[in-house]
N, C-alpha and C positions, 0 to 999 in steps of 0.2 A: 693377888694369887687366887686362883679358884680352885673350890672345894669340890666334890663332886662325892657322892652317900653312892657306895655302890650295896642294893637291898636286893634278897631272893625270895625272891614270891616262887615255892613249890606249888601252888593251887593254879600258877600264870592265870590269875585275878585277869590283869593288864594284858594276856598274852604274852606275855615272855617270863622267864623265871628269873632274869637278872633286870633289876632296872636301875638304872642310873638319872641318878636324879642331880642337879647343878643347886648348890646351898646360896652361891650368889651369884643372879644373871646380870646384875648388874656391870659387870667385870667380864663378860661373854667372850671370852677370845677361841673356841673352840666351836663352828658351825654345827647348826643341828647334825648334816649328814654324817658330818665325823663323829657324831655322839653314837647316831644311829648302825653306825659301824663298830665303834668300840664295841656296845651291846653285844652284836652279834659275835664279835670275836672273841669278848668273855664267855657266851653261852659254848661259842665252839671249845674255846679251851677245857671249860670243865666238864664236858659231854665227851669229848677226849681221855681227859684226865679219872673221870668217872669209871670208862670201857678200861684205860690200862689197870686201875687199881682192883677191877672184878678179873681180871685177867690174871692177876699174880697170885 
């Protein structure tokens, strides 16, 4: 099974404010690109999620 620490850096230290980090690479069954997607698609969802919630 792989674990995956999803962390939010508000300062994007690293340049993004979600990173996903893999607890065991040993087990890797998930390619970087696909990481590097997820990424993006957590920051879209709660920049999303952000807009409707200032929005109500």
């Amino acid at each position: 099974m792989i674990q995956l620490l999803l962390t939010m850096d508000e300062n994007q230290t690293m340049g993004k404010r979600f990173i996903i980090k893999i607890l065991d690479e040993s087990n890797l069954l998930i390619s970087k690109d696909s990481l590097t997607s997820l990424e993006r698609n957590i920051e879209n969802f709660f920049q999303n999620y952000k807009t409707t919630i200032y929005k109500c």
